[in-house]
C-alpha positions as CSV (number, residue, x, y, z in Angstrom):
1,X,0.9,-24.3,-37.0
2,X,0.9,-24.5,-32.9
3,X,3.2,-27.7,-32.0
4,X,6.6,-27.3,-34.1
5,X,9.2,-30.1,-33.8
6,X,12.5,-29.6,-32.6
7,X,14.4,-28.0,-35.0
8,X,15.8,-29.6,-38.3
9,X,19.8,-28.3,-39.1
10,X,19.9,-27.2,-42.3
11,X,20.1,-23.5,-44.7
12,X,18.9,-23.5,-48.3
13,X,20.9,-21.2,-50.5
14,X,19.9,-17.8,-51.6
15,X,21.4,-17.3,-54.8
16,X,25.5,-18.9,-56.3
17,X,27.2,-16.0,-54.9
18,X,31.1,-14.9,-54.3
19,X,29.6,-13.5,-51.1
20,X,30.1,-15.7,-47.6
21,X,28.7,-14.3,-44.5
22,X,30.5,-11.1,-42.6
23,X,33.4,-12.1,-40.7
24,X,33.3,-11.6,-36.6
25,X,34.1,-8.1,-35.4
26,X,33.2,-6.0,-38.7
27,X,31.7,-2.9,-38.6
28,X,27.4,-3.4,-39.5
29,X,26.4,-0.8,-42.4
30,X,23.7,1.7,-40.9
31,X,20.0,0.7,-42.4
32,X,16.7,2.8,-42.0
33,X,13.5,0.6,-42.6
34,X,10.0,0.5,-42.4
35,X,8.6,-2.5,-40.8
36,X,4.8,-4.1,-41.2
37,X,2.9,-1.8,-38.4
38,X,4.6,1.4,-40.2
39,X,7.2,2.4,-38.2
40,X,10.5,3.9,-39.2
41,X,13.4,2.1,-37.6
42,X,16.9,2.8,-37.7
43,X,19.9,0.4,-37.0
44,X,22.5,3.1,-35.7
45,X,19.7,5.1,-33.7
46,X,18.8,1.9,-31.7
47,X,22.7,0.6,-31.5
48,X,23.1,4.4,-29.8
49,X,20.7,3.4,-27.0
50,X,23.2,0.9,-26.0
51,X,21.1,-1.8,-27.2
52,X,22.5,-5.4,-29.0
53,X,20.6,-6.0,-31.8
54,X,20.1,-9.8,-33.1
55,X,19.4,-9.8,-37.4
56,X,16.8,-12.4,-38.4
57,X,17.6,-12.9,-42.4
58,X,15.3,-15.4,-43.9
59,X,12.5,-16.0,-47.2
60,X,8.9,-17.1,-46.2
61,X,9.4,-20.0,-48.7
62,X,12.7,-21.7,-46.7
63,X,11.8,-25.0,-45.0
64,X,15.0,-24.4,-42.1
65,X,13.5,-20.5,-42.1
66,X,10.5,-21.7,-41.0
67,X,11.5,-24.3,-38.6
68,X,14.2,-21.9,-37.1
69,X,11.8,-19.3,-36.7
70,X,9.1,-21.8,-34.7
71,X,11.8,-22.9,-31.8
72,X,11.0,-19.6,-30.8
73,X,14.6,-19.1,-29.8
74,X,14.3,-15.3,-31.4
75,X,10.8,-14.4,-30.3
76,X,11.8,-16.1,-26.2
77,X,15.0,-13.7,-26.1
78,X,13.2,-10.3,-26.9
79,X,10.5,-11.5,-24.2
80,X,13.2,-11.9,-22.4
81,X,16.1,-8.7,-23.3
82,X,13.6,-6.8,-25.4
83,X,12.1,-3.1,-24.4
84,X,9.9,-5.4,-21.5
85,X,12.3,-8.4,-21.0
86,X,11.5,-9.9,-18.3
87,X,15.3,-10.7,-17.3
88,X,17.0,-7.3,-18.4
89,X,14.6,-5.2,-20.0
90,X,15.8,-3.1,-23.3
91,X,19.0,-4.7,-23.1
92,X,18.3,-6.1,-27.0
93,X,16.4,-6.3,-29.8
94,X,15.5,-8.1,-33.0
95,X,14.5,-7.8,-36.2
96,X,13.2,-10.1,-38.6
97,X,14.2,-8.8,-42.5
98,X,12.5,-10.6,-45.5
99,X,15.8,-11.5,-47.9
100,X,13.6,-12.2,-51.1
101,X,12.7,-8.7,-52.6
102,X,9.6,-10.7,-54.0
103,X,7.9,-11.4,-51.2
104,X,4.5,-10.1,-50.4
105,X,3.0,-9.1,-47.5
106,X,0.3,-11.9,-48.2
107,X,2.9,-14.5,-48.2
108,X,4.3,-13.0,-44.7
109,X,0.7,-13.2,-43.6
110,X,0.7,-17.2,-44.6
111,X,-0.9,-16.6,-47.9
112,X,-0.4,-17.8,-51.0
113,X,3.7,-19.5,-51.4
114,X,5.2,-19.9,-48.0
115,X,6.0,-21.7,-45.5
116,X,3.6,-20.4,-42.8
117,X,2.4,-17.2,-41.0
118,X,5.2,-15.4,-39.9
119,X,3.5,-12.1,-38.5
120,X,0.8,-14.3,-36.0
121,X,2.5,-14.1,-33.1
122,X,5.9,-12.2,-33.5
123,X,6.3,-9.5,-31.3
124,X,9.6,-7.8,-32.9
125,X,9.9,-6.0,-36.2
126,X,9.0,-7.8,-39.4
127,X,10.9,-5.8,-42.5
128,X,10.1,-6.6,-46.0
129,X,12.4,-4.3,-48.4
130,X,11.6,-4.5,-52.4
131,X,14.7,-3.5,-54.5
132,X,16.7,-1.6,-54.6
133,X,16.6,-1.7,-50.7
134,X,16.9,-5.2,-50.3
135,X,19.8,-5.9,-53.2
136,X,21.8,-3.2,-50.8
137,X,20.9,-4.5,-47.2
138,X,21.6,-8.5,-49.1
139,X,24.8,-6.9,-50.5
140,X,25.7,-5.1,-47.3
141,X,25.4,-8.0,-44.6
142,X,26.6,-10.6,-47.6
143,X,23.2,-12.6,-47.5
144,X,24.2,-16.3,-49.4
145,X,21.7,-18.4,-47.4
146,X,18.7,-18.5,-45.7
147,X,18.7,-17.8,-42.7
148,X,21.2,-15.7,-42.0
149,X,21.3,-14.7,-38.0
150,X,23.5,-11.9,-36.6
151,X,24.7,-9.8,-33.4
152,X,25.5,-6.6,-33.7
153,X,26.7,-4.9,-30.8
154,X,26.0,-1.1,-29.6
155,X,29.7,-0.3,-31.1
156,X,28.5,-1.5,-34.1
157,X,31.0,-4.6,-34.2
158,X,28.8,-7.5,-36.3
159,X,28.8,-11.6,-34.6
160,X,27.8,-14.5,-36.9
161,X,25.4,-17.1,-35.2
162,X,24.3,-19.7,-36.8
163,X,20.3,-20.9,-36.0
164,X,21.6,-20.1,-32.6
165,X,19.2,-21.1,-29.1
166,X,18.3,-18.3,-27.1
167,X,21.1,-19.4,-24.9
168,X,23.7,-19.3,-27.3
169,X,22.5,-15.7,-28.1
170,X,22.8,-14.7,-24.7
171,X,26.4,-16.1,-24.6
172,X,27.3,-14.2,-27.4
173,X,26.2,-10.9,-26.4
174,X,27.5,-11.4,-22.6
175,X,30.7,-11.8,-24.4
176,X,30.7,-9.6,-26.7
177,X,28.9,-6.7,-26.0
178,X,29.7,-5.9,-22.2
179,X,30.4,-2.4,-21.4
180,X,32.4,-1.1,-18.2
181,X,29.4,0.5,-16.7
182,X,25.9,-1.0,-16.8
183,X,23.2,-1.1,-14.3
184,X,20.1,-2.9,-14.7
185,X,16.8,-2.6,-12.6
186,X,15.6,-6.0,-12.8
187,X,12.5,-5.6,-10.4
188,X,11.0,-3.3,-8.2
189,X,8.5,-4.2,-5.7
190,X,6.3,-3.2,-2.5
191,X,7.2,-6.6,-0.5
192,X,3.6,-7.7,-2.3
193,X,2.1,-5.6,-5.5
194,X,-0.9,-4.1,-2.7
195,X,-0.5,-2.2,0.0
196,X,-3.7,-1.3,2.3
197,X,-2.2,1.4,3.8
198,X,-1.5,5.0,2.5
199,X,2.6,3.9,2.4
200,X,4.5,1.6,0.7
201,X,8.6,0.4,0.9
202,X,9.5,-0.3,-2.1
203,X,12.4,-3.3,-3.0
204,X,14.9,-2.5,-5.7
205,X,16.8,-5.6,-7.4
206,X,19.8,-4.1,-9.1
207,X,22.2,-5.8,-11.3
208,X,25.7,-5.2,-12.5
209,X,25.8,-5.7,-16.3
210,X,28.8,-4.0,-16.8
211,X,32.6,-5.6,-16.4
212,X,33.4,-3.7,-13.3
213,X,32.5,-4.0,-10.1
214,X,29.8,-2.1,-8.8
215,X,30.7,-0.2,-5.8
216,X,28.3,2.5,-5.8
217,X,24.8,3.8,-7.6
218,X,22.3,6.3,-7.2
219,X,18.4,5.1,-7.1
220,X,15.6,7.5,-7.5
221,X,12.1,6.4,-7.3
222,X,8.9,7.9,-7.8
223,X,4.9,7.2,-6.9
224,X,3.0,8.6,-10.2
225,X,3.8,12.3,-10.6
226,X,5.0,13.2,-7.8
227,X,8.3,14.1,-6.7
228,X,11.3,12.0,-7.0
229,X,13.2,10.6,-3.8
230,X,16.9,9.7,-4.0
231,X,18.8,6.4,-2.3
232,X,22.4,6.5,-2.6
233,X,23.6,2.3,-2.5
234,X,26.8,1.8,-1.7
235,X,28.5,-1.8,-1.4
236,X,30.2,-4.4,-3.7
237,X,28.5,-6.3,-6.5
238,X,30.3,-8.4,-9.2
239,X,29.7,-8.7,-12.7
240,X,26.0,-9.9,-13.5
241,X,25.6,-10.2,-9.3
242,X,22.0,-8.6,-8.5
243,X,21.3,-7.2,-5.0
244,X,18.5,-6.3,-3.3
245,X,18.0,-2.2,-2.0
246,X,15.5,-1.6,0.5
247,X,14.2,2.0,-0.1
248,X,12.6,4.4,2.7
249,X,8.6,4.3,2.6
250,X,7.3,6.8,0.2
251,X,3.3,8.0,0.8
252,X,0.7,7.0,-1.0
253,X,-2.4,9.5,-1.4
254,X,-5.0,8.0,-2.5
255,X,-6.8,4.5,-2.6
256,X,-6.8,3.0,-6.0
257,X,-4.2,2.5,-8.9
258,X,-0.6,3.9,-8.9
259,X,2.8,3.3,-10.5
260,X,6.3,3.1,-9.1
261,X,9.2,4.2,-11.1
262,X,12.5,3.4,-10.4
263,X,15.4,4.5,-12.0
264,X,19.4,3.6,-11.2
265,X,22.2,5.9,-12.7
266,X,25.8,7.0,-12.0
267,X,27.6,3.5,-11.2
268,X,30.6,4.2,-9.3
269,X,30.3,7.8,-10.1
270,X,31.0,7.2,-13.9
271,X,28.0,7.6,-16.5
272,X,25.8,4.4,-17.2
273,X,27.2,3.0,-21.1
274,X,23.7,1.4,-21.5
275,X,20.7,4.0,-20.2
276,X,17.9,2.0,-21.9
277,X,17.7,-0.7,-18.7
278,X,17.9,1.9,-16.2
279,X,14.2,2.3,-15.4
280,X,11.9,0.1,-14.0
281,X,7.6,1.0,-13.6
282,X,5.9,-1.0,-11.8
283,X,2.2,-1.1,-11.3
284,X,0.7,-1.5,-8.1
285,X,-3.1,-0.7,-5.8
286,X,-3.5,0.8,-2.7
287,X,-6.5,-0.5,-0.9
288,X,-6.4,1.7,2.4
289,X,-10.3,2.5,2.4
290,X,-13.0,0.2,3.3
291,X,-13.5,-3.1,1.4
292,X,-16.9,-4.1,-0.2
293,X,-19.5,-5.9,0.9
294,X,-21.4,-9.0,-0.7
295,X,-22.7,-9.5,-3.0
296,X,-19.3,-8.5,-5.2
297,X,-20.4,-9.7,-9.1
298,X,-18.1,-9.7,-12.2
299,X,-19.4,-10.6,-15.5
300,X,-17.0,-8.9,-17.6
301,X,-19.6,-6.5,-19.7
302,X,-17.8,-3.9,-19.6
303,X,-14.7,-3.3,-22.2
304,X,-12.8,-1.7,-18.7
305,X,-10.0,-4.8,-18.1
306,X,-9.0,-5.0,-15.4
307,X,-12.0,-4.5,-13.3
308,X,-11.3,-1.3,-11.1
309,X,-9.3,-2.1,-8.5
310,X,-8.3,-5.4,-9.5
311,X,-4.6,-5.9,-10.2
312,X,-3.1,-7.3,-12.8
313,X,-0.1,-9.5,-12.4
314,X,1.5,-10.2,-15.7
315,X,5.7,-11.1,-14.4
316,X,7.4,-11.6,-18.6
317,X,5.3,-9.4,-19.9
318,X,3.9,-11.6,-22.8
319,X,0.4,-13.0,-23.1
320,X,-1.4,-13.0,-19.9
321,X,-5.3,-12.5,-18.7
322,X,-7.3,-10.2,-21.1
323,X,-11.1,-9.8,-22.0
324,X,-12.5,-12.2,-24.7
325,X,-15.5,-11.2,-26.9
326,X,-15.8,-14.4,-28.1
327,X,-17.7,-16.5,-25.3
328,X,-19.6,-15.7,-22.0
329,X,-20.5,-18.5,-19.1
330,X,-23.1,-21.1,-20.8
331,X,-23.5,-18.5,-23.6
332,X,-25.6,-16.4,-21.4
333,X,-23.1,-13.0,-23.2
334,X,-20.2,-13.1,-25.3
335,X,-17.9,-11.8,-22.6
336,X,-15.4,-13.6,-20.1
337,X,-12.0,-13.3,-18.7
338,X,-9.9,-15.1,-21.2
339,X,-6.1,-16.7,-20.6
340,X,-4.9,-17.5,-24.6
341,X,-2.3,-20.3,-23.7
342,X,-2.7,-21.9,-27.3
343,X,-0.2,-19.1,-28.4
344,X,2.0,-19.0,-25.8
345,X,4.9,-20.5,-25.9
346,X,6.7,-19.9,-22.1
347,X,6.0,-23.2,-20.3
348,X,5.8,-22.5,-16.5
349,X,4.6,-19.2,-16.9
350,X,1.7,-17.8,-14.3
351,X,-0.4,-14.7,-14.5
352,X,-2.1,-13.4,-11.7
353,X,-5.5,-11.6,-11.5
354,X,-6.6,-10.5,-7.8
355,X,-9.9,-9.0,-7.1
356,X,-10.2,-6.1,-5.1
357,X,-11.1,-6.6,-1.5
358,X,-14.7,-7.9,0.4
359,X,-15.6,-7.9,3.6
360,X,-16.9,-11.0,4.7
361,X,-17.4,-10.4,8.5
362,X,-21.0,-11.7,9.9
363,X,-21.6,-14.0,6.6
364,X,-21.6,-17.3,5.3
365,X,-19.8,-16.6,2.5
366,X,-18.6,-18.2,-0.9
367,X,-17.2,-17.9,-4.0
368,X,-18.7,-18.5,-7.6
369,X,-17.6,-18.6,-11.3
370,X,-18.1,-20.3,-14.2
371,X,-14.7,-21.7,-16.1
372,X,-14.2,-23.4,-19.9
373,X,-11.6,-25.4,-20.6
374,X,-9.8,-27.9,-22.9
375,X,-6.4,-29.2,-22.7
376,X,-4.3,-29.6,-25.6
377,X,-2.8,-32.8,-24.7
378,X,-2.0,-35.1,-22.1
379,X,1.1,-33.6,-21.7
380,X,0.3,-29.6,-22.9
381,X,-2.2,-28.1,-20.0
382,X,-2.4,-25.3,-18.0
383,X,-3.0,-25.1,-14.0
384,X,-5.9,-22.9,-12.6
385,X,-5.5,-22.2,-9.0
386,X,-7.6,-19.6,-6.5
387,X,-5.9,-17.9,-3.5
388,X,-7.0,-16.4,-0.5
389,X,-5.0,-13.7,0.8
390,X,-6.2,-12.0,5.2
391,X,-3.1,-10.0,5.0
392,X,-2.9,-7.6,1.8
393,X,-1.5,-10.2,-0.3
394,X,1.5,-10.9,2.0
395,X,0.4,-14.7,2.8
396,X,-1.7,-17.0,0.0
397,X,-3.9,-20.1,1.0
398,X,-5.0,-22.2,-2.0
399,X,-8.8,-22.8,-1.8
400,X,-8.7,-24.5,-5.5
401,X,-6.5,-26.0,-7.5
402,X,-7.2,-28.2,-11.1
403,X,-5.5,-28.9,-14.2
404,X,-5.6,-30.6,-17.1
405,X,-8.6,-32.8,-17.4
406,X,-9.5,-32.3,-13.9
407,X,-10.0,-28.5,-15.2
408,X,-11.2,-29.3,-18.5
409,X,-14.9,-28.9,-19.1
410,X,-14.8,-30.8,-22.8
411,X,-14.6,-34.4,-21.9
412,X,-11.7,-34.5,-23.6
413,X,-8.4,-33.0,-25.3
414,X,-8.7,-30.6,-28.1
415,X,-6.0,-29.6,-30.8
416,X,-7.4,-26.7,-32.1
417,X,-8.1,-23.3,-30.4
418,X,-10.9,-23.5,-28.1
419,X,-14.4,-21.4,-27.9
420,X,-16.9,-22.9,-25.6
421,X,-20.1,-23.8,-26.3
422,X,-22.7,-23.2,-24.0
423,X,-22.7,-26.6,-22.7
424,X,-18.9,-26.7,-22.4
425,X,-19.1,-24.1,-18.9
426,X,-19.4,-25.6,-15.5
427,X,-19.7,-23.9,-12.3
428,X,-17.3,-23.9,-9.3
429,X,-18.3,-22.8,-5.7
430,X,-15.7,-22.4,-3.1
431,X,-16.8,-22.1,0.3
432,X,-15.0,-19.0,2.4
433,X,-16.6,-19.7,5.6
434,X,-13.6,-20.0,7.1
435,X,-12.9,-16.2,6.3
436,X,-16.1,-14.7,7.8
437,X,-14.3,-13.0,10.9
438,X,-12.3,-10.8,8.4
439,X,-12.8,-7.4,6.9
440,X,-10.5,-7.3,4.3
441,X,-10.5,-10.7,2.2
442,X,-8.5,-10.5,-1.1
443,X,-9.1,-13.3,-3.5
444,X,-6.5,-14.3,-6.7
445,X,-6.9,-16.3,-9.9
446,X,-3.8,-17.7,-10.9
447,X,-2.9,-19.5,-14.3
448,X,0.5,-21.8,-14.4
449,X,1.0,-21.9,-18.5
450,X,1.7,-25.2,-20.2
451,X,1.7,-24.2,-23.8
452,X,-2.3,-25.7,-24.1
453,X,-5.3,-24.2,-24.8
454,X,-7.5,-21.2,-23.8
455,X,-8.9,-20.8,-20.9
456,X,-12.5,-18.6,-19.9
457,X,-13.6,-17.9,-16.3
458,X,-17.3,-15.9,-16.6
459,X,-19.9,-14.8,-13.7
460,X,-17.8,-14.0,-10.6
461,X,-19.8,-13.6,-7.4
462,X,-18.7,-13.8,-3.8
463,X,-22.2,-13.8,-2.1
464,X,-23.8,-14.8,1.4
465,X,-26.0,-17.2,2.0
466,X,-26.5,-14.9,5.3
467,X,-25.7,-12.3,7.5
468,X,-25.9,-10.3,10.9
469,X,-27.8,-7.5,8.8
470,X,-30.8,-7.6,6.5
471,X,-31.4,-11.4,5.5
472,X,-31.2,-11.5,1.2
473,X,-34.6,-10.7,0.2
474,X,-34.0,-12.2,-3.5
475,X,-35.3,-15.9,-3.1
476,X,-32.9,-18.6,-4.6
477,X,-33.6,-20.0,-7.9
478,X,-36.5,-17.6,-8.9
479,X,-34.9,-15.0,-11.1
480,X,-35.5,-15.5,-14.1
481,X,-35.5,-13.7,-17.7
482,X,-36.9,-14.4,-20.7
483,X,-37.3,-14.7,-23.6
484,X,-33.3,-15.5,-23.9
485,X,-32.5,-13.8,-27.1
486,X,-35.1,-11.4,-27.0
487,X,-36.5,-8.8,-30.0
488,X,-39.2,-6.7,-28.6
489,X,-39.5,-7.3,-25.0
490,X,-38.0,-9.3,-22.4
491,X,-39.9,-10.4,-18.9
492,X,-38.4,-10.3,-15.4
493,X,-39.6,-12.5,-12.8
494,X,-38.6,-13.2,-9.0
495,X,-39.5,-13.4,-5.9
496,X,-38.7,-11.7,-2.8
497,X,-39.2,-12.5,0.9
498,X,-39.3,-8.8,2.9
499,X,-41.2,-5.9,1.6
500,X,-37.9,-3.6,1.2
501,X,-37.2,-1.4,-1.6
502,X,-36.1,-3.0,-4.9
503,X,-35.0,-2.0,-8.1
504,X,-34.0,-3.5,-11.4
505,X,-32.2,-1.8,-13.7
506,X,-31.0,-3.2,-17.8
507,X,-27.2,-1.8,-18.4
508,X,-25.8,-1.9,-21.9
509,X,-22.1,-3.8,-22.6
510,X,-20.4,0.1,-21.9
511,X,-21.9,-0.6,-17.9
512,X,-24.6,2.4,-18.6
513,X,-28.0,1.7,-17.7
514,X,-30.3,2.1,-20.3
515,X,-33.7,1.1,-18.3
516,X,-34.4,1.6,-14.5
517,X,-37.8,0.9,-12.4
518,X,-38.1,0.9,-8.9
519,X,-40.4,-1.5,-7.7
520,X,-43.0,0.8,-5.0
521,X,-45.7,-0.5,-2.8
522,X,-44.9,-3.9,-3.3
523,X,-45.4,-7.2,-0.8
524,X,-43.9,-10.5,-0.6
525,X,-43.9,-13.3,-3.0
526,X,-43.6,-13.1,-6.8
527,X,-42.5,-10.0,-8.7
528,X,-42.8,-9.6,-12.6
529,X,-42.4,-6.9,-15.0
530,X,-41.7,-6.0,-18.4
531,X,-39.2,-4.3,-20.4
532,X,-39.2,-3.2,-23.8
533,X,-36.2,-4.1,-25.8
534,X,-37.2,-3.0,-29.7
535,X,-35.4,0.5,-29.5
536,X,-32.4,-0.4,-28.3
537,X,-29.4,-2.0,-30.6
538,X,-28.2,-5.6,-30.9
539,X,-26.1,-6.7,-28.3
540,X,-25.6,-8.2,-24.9
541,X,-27.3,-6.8,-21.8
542,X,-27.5,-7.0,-18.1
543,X,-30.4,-7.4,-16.2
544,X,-29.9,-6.1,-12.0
545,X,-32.2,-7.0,-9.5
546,X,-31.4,-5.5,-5.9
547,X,-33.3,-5.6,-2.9
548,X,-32.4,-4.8,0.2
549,X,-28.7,-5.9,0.4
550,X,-29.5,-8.4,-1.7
551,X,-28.5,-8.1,-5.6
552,X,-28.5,-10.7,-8.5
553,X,-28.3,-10.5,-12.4
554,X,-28.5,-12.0,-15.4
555,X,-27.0,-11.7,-18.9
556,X,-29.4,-11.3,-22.0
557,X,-28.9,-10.8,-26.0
558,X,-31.0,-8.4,-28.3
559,X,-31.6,-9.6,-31.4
């Protein structure tokens, strides 16, 4: 089930019991359980990192379980307070503990008796204790109903709430479960997550969690491994006030991938009551060498996601850009960049991909990529916009922007999960001719969630129709390969229009070329030749053709 209505009021009993829930303020019995992926968890251990911990007790076969469960009021708080909350990271937890010691794991799956899936989708602890375990937890936490929701605090002190909204959780715990001293690194940035230089000043939000006023905190902050830098913050910040710490520039030694890790301790001179929010990493790429030239080409064969030296942008830390296996533009592979907004559940949410950097100067440049799309409904749809960035990602200049049936490519709305068909791709081409006095372009892919469907963008390629240099060589809509599958063999044919050296080369789906053939004493005009396809193993394939600066490709399958 995707869409769930609002939720309906309502508990179904667990047994006729004396027992009535525990009363506000008691002290929560310590528990060690196992949950579905194997791991050991237990309740004091966690409560002693100074986290709150929020006690989901239902039975897979209770209707207001179920419905409770699907107003993802649970599931949108850990996003939110869990170990990657988006809003105070490792401040909570939750667990979700199966109250009827007869429950299988099937029926938790959405086999069999119950009321749904509960595992799809739940990013917290699932527990499902069989007796005696689950008579003494029940016993324990006085389980009557179903479901039975509770805070516990990290001084082990146990809150009823009853099918609360993430809202009312928060409440609660803000309440209840304050300590003096607690300092929170909400964000840590470099003004933009690239830098094209070989420093970066980072930008610290801190936030006071505690119940006293901050007037003082240490921040140390690291790039990678190397060594760690100290900022003492002075000033005056209320209870949950944030404020933002400019930090000195650190260096940066390399071009590529890094991480910056940030880390607030002694507020006001006194130890921190809740360590387990104090750190912050954040990912970011350093682009001070030269940017590439055209043609740039990004089919998605390889299993490496992101591309190297693209950045990932992924704010709440939930679902966000990742590599399907399931569909390729028109069918051509089974490969794409994928965006699985059918699961997800934060409406308003965006998730950023940016390409690493091309030099466009002395071109007539433009951008090309296939997308697949299909809205949900006329009111659940997701936004897909491009950027252009001329200044390291300081400034952003939409070149593209469509949603809903505008993006669509299905002709209509579809209510299940969507994998295109071959003739449900179209291609986009964006023309950055504007941009062809700059040396370092950066180009972004932004997705705006709406709770809809998935979304596929295959085939990449900022190209040139032209430039100061060698004209392209490869003459347009010539290339060609088939047969498309193939079994034994597979033809190439193009045609080129200077006599400078060309070569094509066959890569397998790891990016490793598993045929090459340089093309020698060669003119003008059509070019064919063979390759021979029965030794290798079924998959998907890429065929490269480059000639002078020139370089196009094609995706093929081996039967």
């Amino acid at each position: 089930m995707k869409k769930i209505a609002k939720i309906i009021a309502g508990i179904i009993l667990y047994s006729v019991s004396a027992f009535a829930q525990l009363t506000d303020g008691s002290t929560a019995q310590n528990f060690t359980m196992t949950d579905l992926n194997g791991t050991s968890w237990d309740l004091y251990t966690v409560l002693g990192q100074g986290k709150a911990v929020v006690i989901d007790v239902s039975a897979t076969w209770c209707g207001p379980c179920w419905n409770y469960h699907n107003s993802h009021a649970l599931e949108n708080f850990y996003a939110h307070y869990g170990p990657t909350g988006t809003v105070e990271a490792n401040r909570a937890t939750v667990f979700f503990v199966e109250g009827d010691a007869a429950t299988t794991a099937a029926q938790l799956n959405g086999q069999g008796t119950t009321q749904g899936n509960w595992v799809s989708g739940t990013p917290y602890p699932i527990f499902n204790p069989v007796n005696p375990a689950c008579s003494t937890f029940n016993t324990n936490y006085n389980i009557a109903f179903f479901p039975t929701v509770y805070l516990i605090c990290s001084d082990k002190k146990v809150y009823v709430l009853t099918q609360p909204s993430e809202a009312q959780i928060v409440a609660k715990m803000n309440a209840s479960c304050a300590s003096a001293f607690n300092l929170d690194v909400t964000s840590a940035t470099c003004q933009t997550n690239m830098t094209c230089t070989n420093t970066i000043s980072p930008v610290v939000t801190i936030k006071n969690n505690g119940q006293t006023t901050l007037t003082s905190c240490v921040v140390t902050y690291k790039v990678d491994n190397g060594s760690a830098q100290t900022f003492n913050w002075s000033g005056s910040l209320a209870t949950s006030a944030t404020t933002n710490a400019t930090l000195p520039s650190i260096a940066v030694a390399t071009p590529g991938s890094h991480t910056l890790t940030v880390t607030t301790s002694n507020p006001n001179g006194s130890a921190d009551q809740n360590t387990g929010n104090d750190t912050k990493i954040y990912n970011f790429v350093a682009h001070s060498g030269a940017a590439a030239v055209t043609p740039v080409t990004e089919g998605f064969t390889t299993t490496t996601f992101p591309t190297a030296g693209w950045l990932l942008n992924n704010p709440d830390g939930d679902i966000t850009w990742a590599r399907s296996t399931a569909a390729g533009g028109f069918a051509t592979s089974t490969n794409s960049m994928f965006y699985d907004a059918f699961n997800y559940g934060t409406v308003g949410a965006t998730d950023e991909m940016t390409m690493a950097p091309v030099d466009l100067t002395g071109t007539t440049p433009s951008l090309e990529f296939d997308v697949a799309y299909a809205p949900y409904s006329a009111t659940d749809f997701e936004k897909l916009e491009v950027f252009v960035s001329t200044d390291c990602g300081l400034n952003w200049i939409s070149v593209y922007n469509k949603q809903s049936t505008t993006l669509g490519t299905t002709g209509g709305v579809l209510t299940t999960a969507f994998v295109p068909t071959a003739a449900q791709w179209r291609k986009e081409t964006i023309s950055l001719a504007s941009y062809n006095t700059q040396n370092k372009v950066f180009v972004k892919f932004t997705v705006t969630n709406g709770y809809g469907n998935e979304l596929y963008i295959d085939n990449i390629n900022i190209k040139s129709s032209g430039s100061t240099g060698i004209e392209n060589t490869i003459v347009a809509n010539t290339f060609n390969v088939y047969p498309n599958p193939a079994k034994d063999f597979v033809m190439v044919s193009f045609s080129i229009d200077q006599v400078v050296p060309t070569t094509v080369n066959m890569y397998n789906a790891l990016g490793e070329i598993v045929s090459a053939t340089a093309l020698t004493n060669i003119s003008t005009g059509t070019q064919q030749l063979k390759f021979e396809t029965a030794h290798l193993p079924a998959g998907i394939y890429v065929i490269e053709v480059k000639s002078g600066n020139s370089s196009t490709s094609r995706k093929i399958s081996v039967n």
